[in-house]
C-alpha positions, 0 to 999 in steps of 0.5 A: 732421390734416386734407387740407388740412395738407401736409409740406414740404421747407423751403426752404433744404433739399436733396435729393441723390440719390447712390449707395448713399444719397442727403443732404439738404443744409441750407445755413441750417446748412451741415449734411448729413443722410444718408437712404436710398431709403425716406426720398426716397420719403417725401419725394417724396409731400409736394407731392402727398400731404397728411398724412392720405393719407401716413398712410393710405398708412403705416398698416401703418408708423405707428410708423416714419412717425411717427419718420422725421417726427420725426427730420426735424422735429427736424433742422430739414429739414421743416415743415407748411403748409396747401394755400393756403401758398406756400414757392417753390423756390429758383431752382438757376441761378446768375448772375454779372456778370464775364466772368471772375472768377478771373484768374492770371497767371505774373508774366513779363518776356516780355510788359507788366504792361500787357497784363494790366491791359488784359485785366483791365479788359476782362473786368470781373475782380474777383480776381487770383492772381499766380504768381511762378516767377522772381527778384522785382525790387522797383521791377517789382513796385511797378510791376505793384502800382501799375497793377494798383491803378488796375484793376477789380480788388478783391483779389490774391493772391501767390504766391512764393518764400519767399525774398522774405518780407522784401521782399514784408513791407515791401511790404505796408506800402504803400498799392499793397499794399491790394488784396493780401489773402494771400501764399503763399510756397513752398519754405518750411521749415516749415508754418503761417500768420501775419497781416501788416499786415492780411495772410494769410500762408502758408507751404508746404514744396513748391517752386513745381512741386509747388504748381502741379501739387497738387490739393484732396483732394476726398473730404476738404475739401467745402465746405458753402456755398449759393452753392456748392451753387448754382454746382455745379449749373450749372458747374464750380465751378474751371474756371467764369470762371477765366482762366490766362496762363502765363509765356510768355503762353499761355492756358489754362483752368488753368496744369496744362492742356496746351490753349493758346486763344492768346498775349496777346502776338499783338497780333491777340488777341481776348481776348472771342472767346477766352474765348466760344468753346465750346472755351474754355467746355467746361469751365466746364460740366462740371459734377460730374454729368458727372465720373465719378468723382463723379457719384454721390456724393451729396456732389458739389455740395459738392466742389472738383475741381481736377484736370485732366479729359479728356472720355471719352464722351457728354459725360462726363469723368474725373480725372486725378490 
């Protein structure tokens, strides 16, 4: 090898350091490669460091140089280029149009269908998870159903009683039902999934309290997705863009906070001004750097909190379970 040849980080590679060990996170295979200090080190000489000089400074190592390469080579990791070869970073900052993207709404007779398609239009949402903790009177659902169609929105979610399986069933059947791409019912008396007229169904045992307040096992189901890895950089990855109106009309950042930024139902509202004022935002930006719990795992970039989270000190958070 001559100066000019260089190891490189591919592009579509990432290291994360972590606590005891650090990963590099392969997002063109969704794969995860544990390293330790000595393997980072390694890998941090490569944009200043040809592969002679490397060499030079292993000499003493040559063996295990020349088996940490070959093992990173063959994980996919690493490559070789000349010094005039340009692979760019990937930019980490993460950039969406909507105002929110994620809207759920405690279906309620307490306010108009209407209100919440204004709001819809009003912030651009694309999705939409509806919630129903009350008894479901099919003419007010086709109703909702077919104002909800003429939105922005793209897809809808269901959340219901098992109770109303038939009912939501023959619903789906129907052309205001398109947007609806799955359906949870809850309070069922088993456990599994089904497809239904283009449909995802799925049926959980809790009741409706104990499916509002459960939260994702985060040490246990990661999600190894670039625009994920992405997003976890600069947001937090549940609390960013997402909207809540609970069934009285209270919003919140989550239906499981405490924390109310007003009621769609004070005609006053201000629905923009709400969801850009900083208290609002405060936790879209913390990010799993600011968690305490995770902040130095080296899988945190690929976690899903959705826990409910109290700020401690110097701008950090902690879980609540």
């Amino acid at each position: 090898m001559t100066n000019d040849s260089y190891y490189f980080l591919l592009p579509y590679c990432f290291v994360v350091t972590g606590s005891p060990l650090s990963i590099i996170f392969n997002a063109q295979k969704c794969s995860v490669t544990y390293i330790n200090e000595g393997i980072e080190s390694l890998i941090n000489l490569f944009d200043n460091k040809s592969i002679s000089e490397i060499e030079m400074l292993y000499s003493d190592e040559s063996n295990l140089l020349q088996q940490t390469i070959s093992y990173l080579k063959d994980r996919g990791i690493i490559g070789i280029r000349k010094s005039t070869d340009l692979f760019p970073n990937l930019d980490l900052c993460y950039i969406s149009p909507e105002h929110i993207k994620h809207l759920v709404v405690e279906y309620s007779k307490q306010y108009d269908i209407n209100t919440i398609v204004s709001i819809v239009n009003t912030l651009l949402v694309k999705f939409m998870e509806i919630r129903f903790s009350e008894d479901i009177i099919e003419e007010d659902l086709e109703y909702a159903l077919s104002e909800i169609y003429k939105s922005s929105i793209k897809s809808i979610q269901l959340v219901a009683s098992h109770k109303y399986t038939h009912l939501l069933s023959k619903i789906c059947k129907r052309k205001v039902a398109d947007i609806i791409v799955s359906i949870i019912f809850y309070g069922s008396p088993y456990s599994g999934r089904e497809e239904r007229h283009g449909k995802r169904f799925y049926y959980v045992k809790n009741n409706y309290h104990e499916l509002c307040s459960s939260n994702n096992d985060y040490l246990k189901n990661y999600i190894f997705d670039l625009k994920y890895f992405l997003l976890s950089h600069s947001f937090n990855p549940y609390y960013y863009k997402r909207l809540c109106i609970d069934k009285e009309g209270y919003i919140k950042n989550c239906l499981k906070n405490d924390q109310v930024y007003g009621n769609i139902r004070d005609k006053y509202i201000d629905i923009i001004a709400v969801i850009n004022s900083p208290s609002f935002q405060k936790l879209w930006g913390c990010t799993c750097d600011h968690i305490l719990e995770i902040k130095d795992n080296p899988l945190r970039y690929n976690m899903y909190v959705t826990n409910n989270l109290k700020e401690v000190e110097n701008g950090l958070f902690s879980i609540i379970s």
